[in-house]
VEXDREN-2710 file (C-alpha; in Angstrom, 1 decimal):
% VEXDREN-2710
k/r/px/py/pz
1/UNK/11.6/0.7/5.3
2/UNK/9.2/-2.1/6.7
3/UNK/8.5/-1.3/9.9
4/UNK/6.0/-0.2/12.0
5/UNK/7.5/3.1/12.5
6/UNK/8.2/4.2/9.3
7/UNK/4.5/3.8/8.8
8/UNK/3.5/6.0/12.1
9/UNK/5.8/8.1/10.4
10/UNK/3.8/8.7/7.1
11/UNK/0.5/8.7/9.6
12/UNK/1.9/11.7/10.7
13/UNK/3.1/13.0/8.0
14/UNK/-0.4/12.9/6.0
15/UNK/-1.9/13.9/9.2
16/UNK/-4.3/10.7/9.7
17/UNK/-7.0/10.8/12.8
18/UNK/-10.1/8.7/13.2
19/UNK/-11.9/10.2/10.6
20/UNK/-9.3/9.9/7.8
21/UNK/-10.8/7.5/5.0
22/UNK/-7.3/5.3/3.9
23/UNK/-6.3/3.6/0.5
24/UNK/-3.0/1.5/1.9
25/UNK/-2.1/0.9/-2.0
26/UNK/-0.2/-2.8/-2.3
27/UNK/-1.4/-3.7/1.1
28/UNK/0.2/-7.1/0.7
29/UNK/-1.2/-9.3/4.1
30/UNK/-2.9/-6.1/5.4
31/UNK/-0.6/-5.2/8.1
32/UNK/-1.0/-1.5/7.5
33/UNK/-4.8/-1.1/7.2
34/UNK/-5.3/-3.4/10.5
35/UNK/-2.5/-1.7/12.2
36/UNK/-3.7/1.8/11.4
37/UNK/-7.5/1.2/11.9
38/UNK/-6.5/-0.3/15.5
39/UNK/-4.2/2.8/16.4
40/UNK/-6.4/5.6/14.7
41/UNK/-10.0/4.3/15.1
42/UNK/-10.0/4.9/11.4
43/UNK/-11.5/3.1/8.5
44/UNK/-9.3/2.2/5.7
45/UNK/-9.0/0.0/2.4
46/UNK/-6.2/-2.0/1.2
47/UNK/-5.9/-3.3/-2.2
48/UNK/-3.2/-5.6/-4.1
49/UNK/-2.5/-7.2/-7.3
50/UNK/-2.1/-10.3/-5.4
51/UNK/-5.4/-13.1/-4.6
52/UNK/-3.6/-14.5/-2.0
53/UNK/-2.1/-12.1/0.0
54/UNK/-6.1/-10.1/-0.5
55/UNK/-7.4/-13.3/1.3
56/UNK/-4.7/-13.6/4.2
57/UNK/-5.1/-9.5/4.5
58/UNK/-9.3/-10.4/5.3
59/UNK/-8.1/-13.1/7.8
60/UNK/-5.9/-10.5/9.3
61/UNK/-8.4/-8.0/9.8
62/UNK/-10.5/-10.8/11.3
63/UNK/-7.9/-11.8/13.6
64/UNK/-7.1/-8.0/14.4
65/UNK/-10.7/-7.7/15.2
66/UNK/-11.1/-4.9/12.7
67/UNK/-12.8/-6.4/9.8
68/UNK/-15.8/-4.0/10.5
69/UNK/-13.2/-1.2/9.6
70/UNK/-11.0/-2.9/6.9
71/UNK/-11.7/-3.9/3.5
72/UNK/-9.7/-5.5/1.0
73/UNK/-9.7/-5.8/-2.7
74/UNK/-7.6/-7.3/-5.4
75/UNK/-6.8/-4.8/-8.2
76/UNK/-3.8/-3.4/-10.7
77/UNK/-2.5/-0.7/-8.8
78/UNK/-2.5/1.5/-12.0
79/UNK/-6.6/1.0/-12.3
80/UNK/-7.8/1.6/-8.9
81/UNK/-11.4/0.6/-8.8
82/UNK/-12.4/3.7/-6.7
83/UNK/-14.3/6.6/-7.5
84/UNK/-12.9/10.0/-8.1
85/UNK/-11.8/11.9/-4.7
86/UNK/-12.6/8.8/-2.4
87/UNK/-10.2/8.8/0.1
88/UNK/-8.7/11.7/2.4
89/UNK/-5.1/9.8/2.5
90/UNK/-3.8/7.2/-0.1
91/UNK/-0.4/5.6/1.3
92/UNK/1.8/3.5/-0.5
93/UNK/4.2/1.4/1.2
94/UNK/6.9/-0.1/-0.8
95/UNK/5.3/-0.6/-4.1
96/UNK/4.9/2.2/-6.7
97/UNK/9.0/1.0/-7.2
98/UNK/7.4/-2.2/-8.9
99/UNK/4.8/-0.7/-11.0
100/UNK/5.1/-0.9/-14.7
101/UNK/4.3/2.4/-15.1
102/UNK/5.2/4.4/-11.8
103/UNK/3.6/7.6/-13.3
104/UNK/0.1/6.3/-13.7
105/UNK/0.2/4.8/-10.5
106/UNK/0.7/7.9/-9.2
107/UNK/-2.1/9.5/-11.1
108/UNK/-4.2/6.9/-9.6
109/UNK/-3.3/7.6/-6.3
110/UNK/-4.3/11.5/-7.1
111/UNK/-7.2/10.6/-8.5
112/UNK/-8.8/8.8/-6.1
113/UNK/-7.5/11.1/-3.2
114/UNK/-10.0/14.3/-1.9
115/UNK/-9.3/17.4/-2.8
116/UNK/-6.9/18.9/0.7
117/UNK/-6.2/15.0/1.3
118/UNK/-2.5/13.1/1.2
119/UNK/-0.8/11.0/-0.7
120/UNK/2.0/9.5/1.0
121/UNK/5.1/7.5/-0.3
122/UNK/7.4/5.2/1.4
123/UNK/9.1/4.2/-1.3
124/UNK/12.6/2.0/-2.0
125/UNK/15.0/2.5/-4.9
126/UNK/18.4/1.7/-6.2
127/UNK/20.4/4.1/-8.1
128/UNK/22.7/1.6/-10.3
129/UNK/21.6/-1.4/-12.5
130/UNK/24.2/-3.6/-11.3
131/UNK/22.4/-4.5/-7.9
132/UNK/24.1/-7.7/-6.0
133/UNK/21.9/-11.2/-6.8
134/UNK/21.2/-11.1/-2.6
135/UNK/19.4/-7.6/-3.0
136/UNK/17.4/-8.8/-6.1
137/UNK/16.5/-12.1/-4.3
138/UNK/15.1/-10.2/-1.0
139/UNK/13.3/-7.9/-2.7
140/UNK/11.6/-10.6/-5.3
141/UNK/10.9/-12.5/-1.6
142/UNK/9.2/-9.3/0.3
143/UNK/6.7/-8.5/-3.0
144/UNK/5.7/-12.4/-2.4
145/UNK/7.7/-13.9/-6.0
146/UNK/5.2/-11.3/-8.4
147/UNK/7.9/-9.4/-9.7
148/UNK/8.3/-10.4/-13.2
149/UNK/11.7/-10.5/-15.2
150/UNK/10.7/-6.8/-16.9
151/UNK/10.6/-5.4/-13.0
152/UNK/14.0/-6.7/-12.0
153/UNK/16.6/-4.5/-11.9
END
């Protein structure tokens, strides 16, 4: 979960190259978009819920020097401001386990994903309500404090 290698791992896995089209669904900073478009000479799209983190994502792809590749938007991640059949692999890293609604933001993902094309989830979850105060606290800290009190737990 969080690295680097779990995300060449779901490259792989939804068989990206440099003519795969990416949604990176709650791209937070933009790691994964810049990271991918360097590796895979791909063009990709991130998108989060979050102002902020879309503007330090921009900077990033700047600073990458992939900003002709990358794109960033802030949306809901169970609207997703893309046309039908869009993308040839929609990733999510670490996020649908947030959602309000995990099931639409799955359908969202299908939606917007070509017909033959991937979706791909790297996805955290705890199996028991009674998760230690540490675990909740780490958790609230890596989603950047936006999980509200009807997310917890």
């Amino acid at each position: 979960m969080g690295s680097l290698e779990a995300t060449d791992e779901l490259a792989r896995l939804t068989h990206m190259n440099k003519d795969s089209y990416i949604l990176d669904v709650g791209t937070g900073v933009g790691i994964t978009p810049c990271y991918l478009a360097k590796k895979y000479d791909l063009k990709a799209v991130g998108v989060d819920i979050n102002e902020k983190m879309v503007e330090r994502a921009k900077d990033r792809a700047v600073f990458d020097g992939v900003s002709d590749k990358v794109e960033f938007f802030a949306c809901d991640m169970h609207e997703l401001p893309f046309e039908d059949v869009a993308f040839d692999v929609v990733i999510c890293e670490s996020v649908v386990a947030f959602a309000h609604d995990k099931a639409e933001v799955l359908k969202e993902c299908a939606r917007v994903t070509k017909v033959g094309g991937y979706v791909g989830l790297n996805e955290t979850t705890w199996l028991t309500p009674d998760v230690p105060s540490y675990i909740k606290d780490y958790f609230y800290n890596a989603a950047g404090g936006v999980i509200s009190e009807t997310q917890e737990g």
